[in-house]
N, C-alpha and C positions, 0 to 999 in steps of 0.2 A: 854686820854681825849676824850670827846664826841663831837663831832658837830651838828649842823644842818643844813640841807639845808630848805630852807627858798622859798616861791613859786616860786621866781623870779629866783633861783638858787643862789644865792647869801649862804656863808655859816657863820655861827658864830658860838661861845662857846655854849656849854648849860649852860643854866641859870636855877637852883632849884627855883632861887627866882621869877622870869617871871610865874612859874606855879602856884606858890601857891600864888602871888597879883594879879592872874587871878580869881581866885577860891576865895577868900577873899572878892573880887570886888564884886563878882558874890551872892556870898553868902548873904554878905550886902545888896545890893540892893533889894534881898529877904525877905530881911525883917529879916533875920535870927539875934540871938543875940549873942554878941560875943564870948562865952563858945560853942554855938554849930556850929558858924562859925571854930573858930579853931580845933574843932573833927573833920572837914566836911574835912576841909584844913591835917591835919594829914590821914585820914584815904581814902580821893583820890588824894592829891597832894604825900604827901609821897610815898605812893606804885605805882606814874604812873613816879615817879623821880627813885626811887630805879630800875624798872625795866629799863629804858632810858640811867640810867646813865653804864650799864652793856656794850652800844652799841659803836662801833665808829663814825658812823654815824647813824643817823636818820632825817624823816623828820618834818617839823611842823606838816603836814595833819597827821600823825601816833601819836603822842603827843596828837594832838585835838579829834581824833576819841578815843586814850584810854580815856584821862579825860571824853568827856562825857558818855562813857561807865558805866564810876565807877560815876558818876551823876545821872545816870539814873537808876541805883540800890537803892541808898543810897539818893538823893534830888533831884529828881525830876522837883521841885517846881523852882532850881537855874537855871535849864538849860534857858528858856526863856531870863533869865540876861544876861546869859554869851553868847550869840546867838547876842542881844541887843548890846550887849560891842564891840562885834565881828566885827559886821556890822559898828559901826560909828569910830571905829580904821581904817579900809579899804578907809573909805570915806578919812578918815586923812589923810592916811599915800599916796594913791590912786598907791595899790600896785597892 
């Protein structure tokens, strides 16, 4: 089973589904519609879970830099969202 360690050091499950209603969120916001939100969600949530879930640990900051890696290939356009989403969960969460 896979973990994460989490900024504060705190650790949890991994969660497939955390990546891809990140990526979803992000997508939407974009403006994207929803046939090519879900290719967007398959072809960078899936391949950055497939590789994660290989690991025992891992941390968020390694998770976030591969998503927007495979963003920044493939939509561009989502990254600002997902940046946006980022910043007002922190304020939330005030982690």
């Amino acid at each position: 089973m896979t973990h994460v360690i989490k900024r504060g050091g705190r650790r949890q499950s991994f969660s497939p589904s955390k990546i891809k209603n990140s990526i979803k969120k992000a997508a939407k916001e974009s403006g994207f519609s929803p046939s090519k939100t879900e290719k967007l969600v398959k072809e960078v949530g899936e391949a950055v879970i497939a590789f994660f879930k290989k690991k025992r640990v891992v941390k968020t900051t390694d998770i976030r830099k591969s998503i927007l890696r495979r963003l920044s290939t493939r939509a561009k356009s989502v990254i600002p969202s997902w940046k946006r989403h980022e910043r007002k969960k922190r304020k939330r969460c005030k982690c």
